[in-house]
Structures are given as structure tokens and as C-alpha cells.
VOMILUM-289815 format. One record per residue: x, y, z of N, C-alpha, C in turn; residue in one letter. Coordinates in steps of 0.05 Angstrom, whole numbers, plus 5000, padded with zeros to 4 digits. Each point is the difference from the previous one (the first is absolute). Example, Ala and Ser with C-alpha at 12.3 -4.5 7.8 and 13.67 -1.06 7.14 Angstrom:
526448865156498250245000501850245000A;499350214986501650245001498550225014S;
% end
This chain:
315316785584497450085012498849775016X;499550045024498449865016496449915003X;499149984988497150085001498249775013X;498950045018498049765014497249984996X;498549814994497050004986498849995020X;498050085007498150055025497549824989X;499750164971498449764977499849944979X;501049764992500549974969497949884984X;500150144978497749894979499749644991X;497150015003500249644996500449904976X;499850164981499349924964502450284992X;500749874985503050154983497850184984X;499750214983498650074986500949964966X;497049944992501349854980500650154970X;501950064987501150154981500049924971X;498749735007500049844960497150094983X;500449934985497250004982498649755001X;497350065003498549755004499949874967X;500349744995499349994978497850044989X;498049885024497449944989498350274994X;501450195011499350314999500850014971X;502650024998501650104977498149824974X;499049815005499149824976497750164990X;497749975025498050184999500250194979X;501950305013499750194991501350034965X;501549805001501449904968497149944988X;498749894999497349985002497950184991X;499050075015499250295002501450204975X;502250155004501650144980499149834972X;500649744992500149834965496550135002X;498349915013498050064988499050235000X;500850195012498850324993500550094980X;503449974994500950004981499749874977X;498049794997499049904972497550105007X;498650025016496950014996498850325016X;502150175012499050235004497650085011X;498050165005498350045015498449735011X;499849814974497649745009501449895024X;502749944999501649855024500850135025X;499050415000501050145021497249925012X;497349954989497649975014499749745011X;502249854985499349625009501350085032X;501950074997501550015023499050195027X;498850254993499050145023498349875014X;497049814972498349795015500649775019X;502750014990501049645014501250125024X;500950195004502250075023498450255023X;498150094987499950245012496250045001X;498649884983497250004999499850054988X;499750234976500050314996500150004967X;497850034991499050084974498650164992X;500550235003498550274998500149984964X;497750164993499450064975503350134986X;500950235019503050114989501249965020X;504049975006501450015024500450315004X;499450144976501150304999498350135021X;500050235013497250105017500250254985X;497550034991498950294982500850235025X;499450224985500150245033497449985009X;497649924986497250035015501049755024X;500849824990500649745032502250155018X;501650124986502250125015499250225028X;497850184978498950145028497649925021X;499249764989497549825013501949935031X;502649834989500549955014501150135029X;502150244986500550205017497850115018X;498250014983496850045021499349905031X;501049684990499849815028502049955008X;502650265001503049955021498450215029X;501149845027499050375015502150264989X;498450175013500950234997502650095015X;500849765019502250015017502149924986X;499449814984502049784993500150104978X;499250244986499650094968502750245015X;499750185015500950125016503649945012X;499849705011502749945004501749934982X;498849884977501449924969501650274993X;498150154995501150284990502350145018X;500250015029502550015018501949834992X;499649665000502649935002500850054969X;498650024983500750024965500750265006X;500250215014501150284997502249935002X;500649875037502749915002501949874978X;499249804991502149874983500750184977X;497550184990500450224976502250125001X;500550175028501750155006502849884998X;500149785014502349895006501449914968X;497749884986500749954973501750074979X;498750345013500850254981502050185002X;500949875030503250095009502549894991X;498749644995502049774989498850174973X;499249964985500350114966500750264990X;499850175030502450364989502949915012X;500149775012503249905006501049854976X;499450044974500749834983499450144970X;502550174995501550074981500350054972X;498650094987502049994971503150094993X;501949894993501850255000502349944970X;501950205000501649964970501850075014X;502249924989502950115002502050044976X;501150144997502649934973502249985015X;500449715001502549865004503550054990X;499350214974501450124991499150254980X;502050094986498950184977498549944989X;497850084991497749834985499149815003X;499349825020499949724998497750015022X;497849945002497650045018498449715004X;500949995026497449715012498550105017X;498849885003497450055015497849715005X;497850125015498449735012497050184998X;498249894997496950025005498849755019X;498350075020498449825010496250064991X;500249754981497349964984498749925019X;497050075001498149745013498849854976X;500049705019498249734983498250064985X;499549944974496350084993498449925015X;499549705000498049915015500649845023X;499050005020499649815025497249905012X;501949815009497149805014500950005028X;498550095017500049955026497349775009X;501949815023497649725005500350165028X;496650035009499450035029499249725015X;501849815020497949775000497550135020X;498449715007498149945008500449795017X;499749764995500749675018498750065027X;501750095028499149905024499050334999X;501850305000499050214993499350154993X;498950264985500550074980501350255012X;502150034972502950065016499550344977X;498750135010499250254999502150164997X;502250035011502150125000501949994979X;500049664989501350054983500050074968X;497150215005499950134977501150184997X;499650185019501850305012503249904991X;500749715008503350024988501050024980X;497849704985500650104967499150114979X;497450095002499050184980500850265006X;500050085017500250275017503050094992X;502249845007503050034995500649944964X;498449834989500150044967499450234985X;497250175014499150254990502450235012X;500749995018501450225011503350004975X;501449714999502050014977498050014981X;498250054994499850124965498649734985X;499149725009499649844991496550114985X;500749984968496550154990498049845001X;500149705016497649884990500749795026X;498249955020500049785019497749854999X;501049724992497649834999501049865036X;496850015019499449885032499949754986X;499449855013498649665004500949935029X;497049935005499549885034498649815001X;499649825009498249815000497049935011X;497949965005498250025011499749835030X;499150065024500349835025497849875001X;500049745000497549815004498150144979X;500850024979497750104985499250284995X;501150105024499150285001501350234994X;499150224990501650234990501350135030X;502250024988502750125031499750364987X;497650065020499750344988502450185013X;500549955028501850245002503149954982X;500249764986502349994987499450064970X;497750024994499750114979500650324996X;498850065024500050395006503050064999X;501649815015502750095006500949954976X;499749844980501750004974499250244977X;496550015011498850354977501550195011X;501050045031500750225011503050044989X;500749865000503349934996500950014973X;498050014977500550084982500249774968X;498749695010500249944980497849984980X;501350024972498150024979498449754989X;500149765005498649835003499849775023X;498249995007499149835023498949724994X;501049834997499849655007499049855017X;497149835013499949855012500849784993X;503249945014501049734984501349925017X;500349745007502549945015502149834985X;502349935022501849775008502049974966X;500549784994501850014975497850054979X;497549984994499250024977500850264988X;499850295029500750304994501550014997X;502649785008503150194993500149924975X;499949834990499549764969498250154977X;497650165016498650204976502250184996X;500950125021500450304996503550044987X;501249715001502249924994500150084973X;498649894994499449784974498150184978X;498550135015497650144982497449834995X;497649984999497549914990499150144983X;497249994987497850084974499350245020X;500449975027498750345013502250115031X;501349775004502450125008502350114989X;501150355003502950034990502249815009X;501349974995502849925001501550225020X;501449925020501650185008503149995002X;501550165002502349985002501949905023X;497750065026501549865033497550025003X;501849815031497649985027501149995018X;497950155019501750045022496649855021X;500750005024498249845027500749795008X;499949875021500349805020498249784989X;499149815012498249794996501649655005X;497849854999500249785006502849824988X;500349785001502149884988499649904982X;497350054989499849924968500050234983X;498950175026500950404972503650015001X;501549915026502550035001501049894982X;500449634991499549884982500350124971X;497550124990498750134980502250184991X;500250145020502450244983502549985004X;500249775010503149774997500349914971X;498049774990499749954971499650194984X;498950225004498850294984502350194988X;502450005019502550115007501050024978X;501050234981501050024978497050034977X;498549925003497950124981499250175010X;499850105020499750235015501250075020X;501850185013500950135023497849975025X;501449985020499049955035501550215020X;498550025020500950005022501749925012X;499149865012501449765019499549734996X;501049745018498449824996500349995028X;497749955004499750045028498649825025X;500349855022500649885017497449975027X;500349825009498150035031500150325014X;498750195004501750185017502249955033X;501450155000501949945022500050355015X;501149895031499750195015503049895018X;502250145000501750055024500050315018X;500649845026501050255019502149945011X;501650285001502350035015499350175021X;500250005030499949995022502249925025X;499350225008502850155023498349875028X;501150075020499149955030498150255008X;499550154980497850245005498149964989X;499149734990497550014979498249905006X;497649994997497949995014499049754985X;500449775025498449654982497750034998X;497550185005497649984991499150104975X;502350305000499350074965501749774977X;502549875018501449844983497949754988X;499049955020498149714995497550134982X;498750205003498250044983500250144966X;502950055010500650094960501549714983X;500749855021500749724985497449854990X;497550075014497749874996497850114979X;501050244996499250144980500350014981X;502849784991501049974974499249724998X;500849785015498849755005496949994998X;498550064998497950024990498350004972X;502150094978500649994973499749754999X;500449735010500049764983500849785024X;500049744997501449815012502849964987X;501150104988502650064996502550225004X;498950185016500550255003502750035020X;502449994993502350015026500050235022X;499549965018501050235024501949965014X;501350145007503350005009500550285018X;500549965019501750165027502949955003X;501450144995502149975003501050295027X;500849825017500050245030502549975009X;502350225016501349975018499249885027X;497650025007498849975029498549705006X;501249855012498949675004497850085005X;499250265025496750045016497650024976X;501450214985498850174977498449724979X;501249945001500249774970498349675020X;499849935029498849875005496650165011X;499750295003498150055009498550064973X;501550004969498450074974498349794993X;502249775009497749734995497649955018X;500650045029497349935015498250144986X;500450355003497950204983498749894976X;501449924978498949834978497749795006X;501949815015497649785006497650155013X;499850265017498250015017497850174975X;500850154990498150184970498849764981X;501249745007499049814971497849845013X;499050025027497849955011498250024989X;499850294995498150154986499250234982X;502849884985500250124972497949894979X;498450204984498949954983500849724977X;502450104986501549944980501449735019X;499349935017502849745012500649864991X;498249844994500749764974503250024989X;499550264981501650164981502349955015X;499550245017502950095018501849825008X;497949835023500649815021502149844978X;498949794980501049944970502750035003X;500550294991502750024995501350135008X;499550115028501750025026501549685013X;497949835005500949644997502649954984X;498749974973502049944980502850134998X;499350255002502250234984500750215018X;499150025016500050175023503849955021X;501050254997503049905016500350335012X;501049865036501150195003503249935014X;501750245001503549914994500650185022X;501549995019502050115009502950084985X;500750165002502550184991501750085030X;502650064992501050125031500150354989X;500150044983499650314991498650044973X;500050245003498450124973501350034981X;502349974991501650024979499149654986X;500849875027499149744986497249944988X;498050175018496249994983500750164978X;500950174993500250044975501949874985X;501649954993501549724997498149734992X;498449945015498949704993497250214978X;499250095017496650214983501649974974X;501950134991500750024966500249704995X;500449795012500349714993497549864984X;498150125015497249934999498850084982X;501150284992498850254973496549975010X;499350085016497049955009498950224975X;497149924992498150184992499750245017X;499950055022499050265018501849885027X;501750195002501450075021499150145022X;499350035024500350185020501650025018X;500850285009502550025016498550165024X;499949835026499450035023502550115015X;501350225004502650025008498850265015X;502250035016501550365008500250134980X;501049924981501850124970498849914982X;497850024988499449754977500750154971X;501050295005501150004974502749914991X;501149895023503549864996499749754977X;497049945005499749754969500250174973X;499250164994500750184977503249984987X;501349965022503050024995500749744992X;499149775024500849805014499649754986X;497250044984498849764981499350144981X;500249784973500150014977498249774984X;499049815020498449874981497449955007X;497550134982497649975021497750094980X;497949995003498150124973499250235014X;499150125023500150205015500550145027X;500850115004500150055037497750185008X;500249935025498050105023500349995030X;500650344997502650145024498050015014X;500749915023498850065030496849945000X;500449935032496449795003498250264998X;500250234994497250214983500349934983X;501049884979500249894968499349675002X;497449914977500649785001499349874974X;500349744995500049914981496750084975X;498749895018497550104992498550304988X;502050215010500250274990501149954977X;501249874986501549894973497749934987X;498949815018498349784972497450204989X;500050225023497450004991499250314999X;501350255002499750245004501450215005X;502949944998502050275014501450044975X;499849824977501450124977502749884983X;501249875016501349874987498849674990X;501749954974498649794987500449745020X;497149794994499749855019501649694983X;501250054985500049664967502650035011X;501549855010503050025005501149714998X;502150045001501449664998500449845019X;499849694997499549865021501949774992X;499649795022502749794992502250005007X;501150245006503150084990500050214971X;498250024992500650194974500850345014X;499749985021501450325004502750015006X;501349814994503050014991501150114971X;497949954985500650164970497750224998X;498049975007497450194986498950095023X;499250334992497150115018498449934994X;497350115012497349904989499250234978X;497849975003498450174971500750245015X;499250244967501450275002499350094975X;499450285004499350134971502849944978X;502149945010501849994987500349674985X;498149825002499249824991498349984982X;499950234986497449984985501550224981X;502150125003501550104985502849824982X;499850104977502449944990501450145004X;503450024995501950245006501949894972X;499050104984501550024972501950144992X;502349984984502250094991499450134984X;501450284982500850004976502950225000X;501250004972502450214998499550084978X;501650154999500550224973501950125006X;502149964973502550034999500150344973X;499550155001499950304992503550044980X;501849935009502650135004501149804971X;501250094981501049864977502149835004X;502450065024502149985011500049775016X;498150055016498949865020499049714992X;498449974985498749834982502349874986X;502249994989502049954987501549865029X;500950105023501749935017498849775016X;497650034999498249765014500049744975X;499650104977499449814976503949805005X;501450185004502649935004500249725020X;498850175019500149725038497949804985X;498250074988497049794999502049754978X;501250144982501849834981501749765016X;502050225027501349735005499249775020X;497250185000498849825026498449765001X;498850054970498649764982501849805000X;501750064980501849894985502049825027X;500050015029501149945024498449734997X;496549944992498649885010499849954974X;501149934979499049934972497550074988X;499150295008497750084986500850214982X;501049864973500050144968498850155000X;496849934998498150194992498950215023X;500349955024499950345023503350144988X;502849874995501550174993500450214984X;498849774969498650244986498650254990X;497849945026498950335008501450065015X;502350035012502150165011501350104977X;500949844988502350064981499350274981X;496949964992498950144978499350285011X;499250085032499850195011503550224997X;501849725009503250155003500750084963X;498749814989500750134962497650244991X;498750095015497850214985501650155020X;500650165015499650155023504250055012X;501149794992502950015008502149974980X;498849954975501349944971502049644997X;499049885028501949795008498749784970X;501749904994499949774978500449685008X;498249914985498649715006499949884977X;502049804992499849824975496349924993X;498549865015497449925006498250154985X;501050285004498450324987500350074973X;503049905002500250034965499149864991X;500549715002499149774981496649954993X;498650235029497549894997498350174975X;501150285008500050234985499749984963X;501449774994501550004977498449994982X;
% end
């Protein structure tokens, strides 16, 4: 593959753990965990302002607050939360119970349980990220999860109402003004008035990322999840103005944020950059953008499209877009990516924030092994058998005998053996002697 940079990123993006993060939040976690609510309040004060009489919000604050969302924005919550409902509820009737008998009598089968409890973190920090309540409370209730504990954090002090509305709307049963690691560390862990939950699922900073890195194994996650990232793949038919403004749309998320063009067309791919520079004039967000368009920002020449998709799976981007003639040929074509987004009427931002599919996806390179969040994440898919057949039970007790016994396990042979002597009349010195 030939590929020529038109522009390459100035700062590698960086993939380690900070220590001084990781110390922190080691930190944080020892003392919640010895000192429980007193240390979830040391921490909200020190990090966040915020010492409300309770973190919990009663429903009288619940509907106070909903009071002061508009009526527009009370209005569009409930659209895009329809959307994801729907979409939710298509992924959870695509997913199965089923049995088989493998033979005469002999019956396996699977159940998909939902979690008892979950914690969904909405952040706050530079936005308040409203949407991603609709992902995870909304997609926990739809699999069956019976109890969702929110936690969000407060902005400069202040109550974030339309993200409160969107987490009442969406269905969870308790509501948290809390932020950053102290919430994932309560809700981990349990407090004197926090439940304990079983997962978490939401996005957040690199000390919530952090948090449910160390948390990992005392409780189930999501993801762990990353700066957001934005690639496009782009033909000689694509339009550098919508190209430059959906790269900027993701770049905007952070000064760390990768954008990437990857184009057959030298014209295409030098007129996305002028466009860019010319929108960051007087972009709101520039700072942001400008940031890490600078840093992280690359765009690539390819001599064909086999090869943009080719390098795009290299990259495993968080959000893919396919600017093509054909953009469903990526369906076929690529395989590694946290989501796609066919053709410039589709764009990334219809993801994050309203069309229905989940917005928590993998970043880094993690969409080489994992999707993002999914009702099917919040499900277990459990085994069981039952063996009915007397015969059956005996012939299996037979294989289970020599199969142990292959791996020096005496004692699994012996429940083979004792199935093939009740059920096949087969004899076992072991049986007699124990018998005796």
C-alpha cells in the first residue's frame, strides 16, 4: 500500500496510564472504601464544590427540576429516547433463549438473564452529555436491568436539569448528583446510602476511565474507554466541506480528539483541510477543535478504496464514516471499527446524540475485539443441561470417566464412573470398596 500524508498528526496519541491519575484514583477508591459516605462528600467538596444536604434527588427535586428543562428540550429527550428504545428492543428480540437435545435425552440449553443492578455515570466536565443517559439507563431498562442507579455530576456548582430529566425519562430508579471517581468508587463499592451495583456503564474523564480500570472485577464495565475519535473514508465524489465539518464535530470533544480523512482524491483531501482551517475562524468550540485537529488531526491519500478500507480497519477508529458512491461496500469490506456511518446524509453526530444507536463504543483500537454498549451487555447468557435418559447418563458418565482420567482428574472421573454403575450396571473397584 502506497499512502501519502497531506497531514500528519504532531503528537502520537497517548495510550499509557497516567500514573499520577492512576495514584489519585487508587486513592480515592482505599478511602471510600474504609470511610464510605464521609469520604464520597470529602471528595465531591474537594473536586466538584458540591455538598448538598443528600447526593440522592427526592422526586419532589426531581420534578422541580424537570420544571426548569424547556418544553422543547423536555420534548426532544423523549424523541431521541424513543429512538434508541426502539432500536434497543430490536437488539433484545434478536437474542434468544433456546434448548436442544443433542441426543436422546440429553438437553442443553442457554438463558439470557439481565444484571440486577446498574450504575450508569452521565458526565458533566466541559458538557453535560445529556445523551448519554438515553444510552445507558435507557438500554439497561429495555434488557430487563430491575434497578438503575444515574450519577452525574454537578457543572460549576450547578444542577445539570435537562440531564437530570433525561435520566427520570429514561427510566432510572435512583438519581445521584455526584461526580468523577468518587461515583464510580460509591456505586462500586456500595456506601451507608449508596446500593452497590453490579456494572457500569458511561463515558467520562480519565479519572472515571481510570476508576473502572481499578474497579474491574469487583464489578463488570462497559468499556474502557478513550479520547473520542472520528475517521473518514472518502472517494473523489465527496464533498470537503461536509468532510471538514464532521471531522470538526468530533474534534471538538477535547484537545485530544483524533480526526482522520483517509481519501482516494489528492483535490478532495487538500480542499478538506483549507475548509477546516477556514470553520475554525469561527468556531465556537476552537480552542477544543483547533487543539486536536493540530495535534491529531491526519489526512492520507490512498490510490483506491480497497486500500481506505484496508488502512480504516488499521486504525479501528471509534466512528467511521463512509463518504463513497457505495458506502455500503464497508459493511462487507471492514471489520474493525466501533461504528459506521454510510453516506454524507448519515453522520457521526446522529450517533452521539439521537438516531438510536448506542453512542459508548470502543476506542484505541479496542474495535478489533469488542463492540460498544448494547442491551446485550447487560445480559448474562447462561448455560444449563439436563440429562432425562438413564442410558444416556451412563454413556456420557462413560466419556466424562475417560476424559478426566486423560487429565488426572480422579475425582470428575468418579462422577462419571458412578453415573455408568447406577444406570449401565458397569463396575468400578472404587464403588465397591467405598460401599463396604
Amino acid at each position: 500500500m502506497v499512502a501519502r500524508h497531506l497531514k500528519t498528526a504532531a503528537s502520537e496519541a497517548n495510550t499509557t496510564i497516567d500514573k499520577k491519575v492512576s495514584d489519585i484514583v487508587q486513592g480515592v477508591i482505599a478511602d471510600i472504601k474504609a470511610n464510605g459516605d464521609q469520604a464520597v462528600r470529602s471528595y465531591s467538596e474537594k473536586f466538584d464544590k458540591w455538598s448538598p444536604e443528600a447526593f440522592k434527588l427526592s422526586q419532589a427535586q426531581i420534578d422541580d427540576i424537570i420544571s426548569k428543562v424547556p418544553a422543547q428540550t423536555i420534548a426532544d429527550i423523549k424523541e431521541a429516547q424513543k429512538n434508541v428504545r426502539t432500536f434497543a428492543e430490536a437488539q433484545r428480540a434478536s437474542i434468544t433463549d433456546f434448548e436442544i437435545e443433542i441426543q436422546p435425552g440429553v438437553f442443553l440449553g442457554h438463558r439470557s438473564n439481565p444484571i440486577n443492578v446498574a450504575g450508569a455515570y452521565i458526565p458533566g466536565g466541559r458538557y453535560p452529555l445529556l445523551a448519554s443517559a438515553h444510552m445507558t439507563i435507557l438500554t439497561a431498562k429495555v434488557a430487563g436491568v430491575k434497578h438503575v442507579i444515574a450519577c452525574t455530576p454537578p457543572i460549576a456548582g450547578q444542577i445539570p436539569h435537562a440531564t437530570v430529566a433525561a435520566a427520570h425519562f429514561a427510566g432510572a430508579d435512583e438519581i445521584f448528583l455526584l461526580g468523577g471517581t468518587q461515583a464510580i468508587a460509591a456505586m462500586a463499592l456500595g456506601t451507608e446510602t449508596i446500593r452497590k451495583v453490579d456494572f457500569i456503564a458511561g463515558p467520562g474523564n480519565a479519572f472515571v476511565a481510570e476508576a473502572k480500570r481499578q474497579l474491574f472485577g469487583e464489578i463488570g464495565i462497559d468499556l474502557l474507554a478513550g479520547p473520542t475519535e472520528v475517521l473518514i473514508v472518502a472517494d473523489d465524489h465527496a464533498d470537503p466541506f461536509t468532510i471538514a465539518t464532521d471531522l470538526l464535530s468530533q474534534a471538538e470533544h477535547g484537545p485530544d480528539s483524533p480526526a482522520v480523512l483517509i481519501t482516494t482524491s489528492e483535490s478532495v483531501g487538500r480542499e478538506s483541510i483549507r475548509y477546516v482551517d477556514e470553520i475554525l475562524k469561527k468556531m465556537p468550540t476552537a480552542e477544543l477543535a483547533g487543539t486536536s485537529w493540530r495535534e491529531f488531526g491526519e489526512v492520507i491519500v490512498v490510490d483506491s478504496l480497497d486500500e481506505a478500507y484496508e488502512l480504516a480497519d488499521v486504525y479501528s477508529s471509534e466512528h467511521v464514516q463512509i463518504f463513497t458512491q457505495q458506502p455500503r461496500e464497508a459493511l462487507e469490506k471492514m471489520r474493525n471499527y466501533g461504528a459506521l456511518f454510510l453516506g454524507e446524509k448519515t453522520c457521526v453526530s446522529y450517533g452521539d446524540k439521537c438516531i438510536g444507536t448506542n453512542h459508548v463504543l470502543p476506542t484505541r483500537g479496542a474495535g478489533r475485539y469488542t463492540g460498544g454498549l448494547w442491551v446485550g451487555k447487560y445480559l448474562k447468557t447462561q448455560t444449563y443441561q439436563e440429562v432425562v435418559d438413564p442410558k444416556a447418563s451412563g454413556e456420557i458418565g462413560r466419556l466424562c470417566g475417560r476424559c478426566a482420567r486423560a487429565e488426572n482428574f480422579e475425582g470428575h472421573a468418579r462422577s462419571g464412573d458412578l453415573r455408568a454403575h447406577k444406570y449401565l450396571s458397569d463396575a468400578h473397584d472404587w464403588i465397591t470398596e467405598a460401599k463396604v
